[in-house]
MARVEXKE-64093 format. One line per field, with one value per residue (C-alpha): z, x negated, y negated. Coordinates in nm, 2 decimals, m for minus. Each point is the difference from the previous one (the first is absolute). Layout:
N
Z = Z | ...;
X = X | ...;
Y = Y | ...;
END
This chain:
125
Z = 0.00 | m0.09 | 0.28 | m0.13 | 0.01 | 0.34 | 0.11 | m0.11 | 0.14 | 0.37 | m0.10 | 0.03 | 0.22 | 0.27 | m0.17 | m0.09 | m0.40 | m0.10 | m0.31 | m0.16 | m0.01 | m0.43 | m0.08 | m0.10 | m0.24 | m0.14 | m0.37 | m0.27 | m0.14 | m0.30 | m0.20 | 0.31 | m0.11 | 0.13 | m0.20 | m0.26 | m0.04 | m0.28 | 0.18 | m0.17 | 0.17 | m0.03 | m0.03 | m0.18 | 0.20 | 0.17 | 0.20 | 0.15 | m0.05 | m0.05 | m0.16 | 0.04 | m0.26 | m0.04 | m0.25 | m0.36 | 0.04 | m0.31 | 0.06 | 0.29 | m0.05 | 0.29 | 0.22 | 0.13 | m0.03 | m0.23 | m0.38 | m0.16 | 0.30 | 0.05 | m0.09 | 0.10 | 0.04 | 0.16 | m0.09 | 0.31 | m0.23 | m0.16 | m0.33 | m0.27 | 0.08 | m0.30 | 0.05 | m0.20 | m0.11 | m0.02 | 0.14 | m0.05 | m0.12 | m0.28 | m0.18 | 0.05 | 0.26 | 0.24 | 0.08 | 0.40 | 0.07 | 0.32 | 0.25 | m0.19 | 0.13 | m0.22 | m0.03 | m0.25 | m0.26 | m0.34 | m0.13 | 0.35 | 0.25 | 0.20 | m0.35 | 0.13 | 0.04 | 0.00 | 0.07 | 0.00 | 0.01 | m0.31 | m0.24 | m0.16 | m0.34 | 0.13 | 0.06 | m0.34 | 0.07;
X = 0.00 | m0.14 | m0.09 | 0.33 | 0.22 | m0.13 | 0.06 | 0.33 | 0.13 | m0.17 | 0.18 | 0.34 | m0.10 | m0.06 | 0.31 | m0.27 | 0.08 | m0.11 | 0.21 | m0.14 | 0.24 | 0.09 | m0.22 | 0.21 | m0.18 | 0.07 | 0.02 | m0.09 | 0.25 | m0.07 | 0.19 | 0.22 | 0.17 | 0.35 | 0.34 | 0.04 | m0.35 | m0.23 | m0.37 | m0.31 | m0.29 | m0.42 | m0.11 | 0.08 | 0.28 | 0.17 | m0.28 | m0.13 | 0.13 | 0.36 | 0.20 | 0.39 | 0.20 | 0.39 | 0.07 | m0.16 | m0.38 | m0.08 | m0.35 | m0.25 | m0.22 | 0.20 | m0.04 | m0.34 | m0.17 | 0.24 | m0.08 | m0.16 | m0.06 | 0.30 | m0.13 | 0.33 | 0.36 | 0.32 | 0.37 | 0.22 | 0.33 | 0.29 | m0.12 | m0.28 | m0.33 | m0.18 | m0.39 | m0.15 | m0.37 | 0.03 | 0.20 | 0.37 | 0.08 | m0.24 | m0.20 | m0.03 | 0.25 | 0.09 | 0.31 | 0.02 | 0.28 | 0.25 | m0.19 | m0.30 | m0.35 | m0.36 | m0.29 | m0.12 | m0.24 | m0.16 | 0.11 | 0.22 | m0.23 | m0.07 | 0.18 | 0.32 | 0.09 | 0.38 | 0.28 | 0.40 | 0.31 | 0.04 | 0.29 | 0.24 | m0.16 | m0.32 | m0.30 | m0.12 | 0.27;
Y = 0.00 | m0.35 | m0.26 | m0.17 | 0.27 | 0.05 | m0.34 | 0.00 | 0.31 | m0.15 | m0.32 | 0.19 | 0.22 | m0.28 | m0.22 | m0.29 | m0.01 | m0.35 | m0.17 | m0.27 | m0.29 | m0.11 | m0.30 | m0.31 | m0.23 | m0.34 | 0.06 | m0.25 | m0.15 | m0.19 | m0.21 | m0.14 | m0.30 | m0.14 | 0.08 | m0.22 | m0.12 | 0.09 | 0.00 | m0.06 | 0.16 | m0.07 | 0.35 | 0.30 | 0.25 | m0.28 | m0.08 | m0.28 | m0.41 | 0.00 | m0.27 | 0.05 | m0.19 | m0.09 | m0.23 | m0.05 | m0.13 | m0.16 | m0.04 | 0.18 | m0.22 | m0.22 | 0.25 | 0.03 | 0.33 | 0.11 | m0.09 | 0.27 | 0.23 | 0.29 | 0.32 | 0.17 | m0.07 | 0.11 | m0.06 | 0.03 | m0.17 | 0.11 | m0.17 | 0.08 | m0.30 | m0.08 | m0.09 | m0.24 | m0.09 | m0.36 | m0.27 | m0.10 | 0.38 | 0.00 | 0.26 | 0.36 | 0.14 | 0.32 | 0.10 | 0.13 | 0.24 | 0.00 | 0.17 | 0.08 | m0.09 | 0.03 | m0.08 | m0.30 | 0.12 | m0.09 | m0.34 | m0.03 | 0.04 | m0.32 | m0.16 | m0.08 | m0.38 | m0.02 | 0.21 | 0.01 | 0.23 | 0.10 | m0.22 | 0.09 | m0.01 | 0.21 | m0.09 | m0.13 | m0.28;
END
């Protein structure tokens, strides 16, 4: 018999089984961002710097630390966001889903200097 079979029969023997408690850990949560905000974030993952926005923002570059910098993003509305390269909803565009959060990457990634709920025309609007 091994020297832990051994201790465990003298373990219930003597009515001293230990039982190792469950471990509760904080998980990660990433992405967290109130109902009915879209949140831009500075990292990848929804990590780091988090800006939380409402309304329409027409340019980032009014908001300090923001122009140019999300690397991901995370849509807590009821309504399609459309991303925007340049100011004033101009140029290239990404369209972010209800309750869909990604990462930014290629031609979006710390690109992004306006945003709003999407019209009704789209978009390209």
């Amino acid at each position: 018999m091994s020297w832990v079979a051994k201790g465990f029969a003298a373990a219930v023997a003597t009515g001293f089984l230990l039982v190792a408690a469950p471990q509760t850990t904080t998980a990660f949560s990433p992405y967290e961002c109130p109902d009915e905000f879209i949140c831009l974030y500075h990292d990848h993952g929804g990590a780091g710097s988090k800006l939380e926005v409402h309304d329409n923002t027409s340019d980032l570059r009014g908001v300090t630390g923001w122009n140019d910098k999300a690397r991901s993003v995370f849509n807590s509305t009821s309504d399609d966001w459309c991303l925007y390269r340049d100011e004033n909803y101009k140029g290239e565009f990404k369209i972010v889903s209800p309750g869909s959060g990604t990462n930014l990457v290629g031609n979006f990634d710390r690109s992004v200097t306006s945003l709003r709920q999407e019209p009704d025309g789209g978009c390209a609007a």
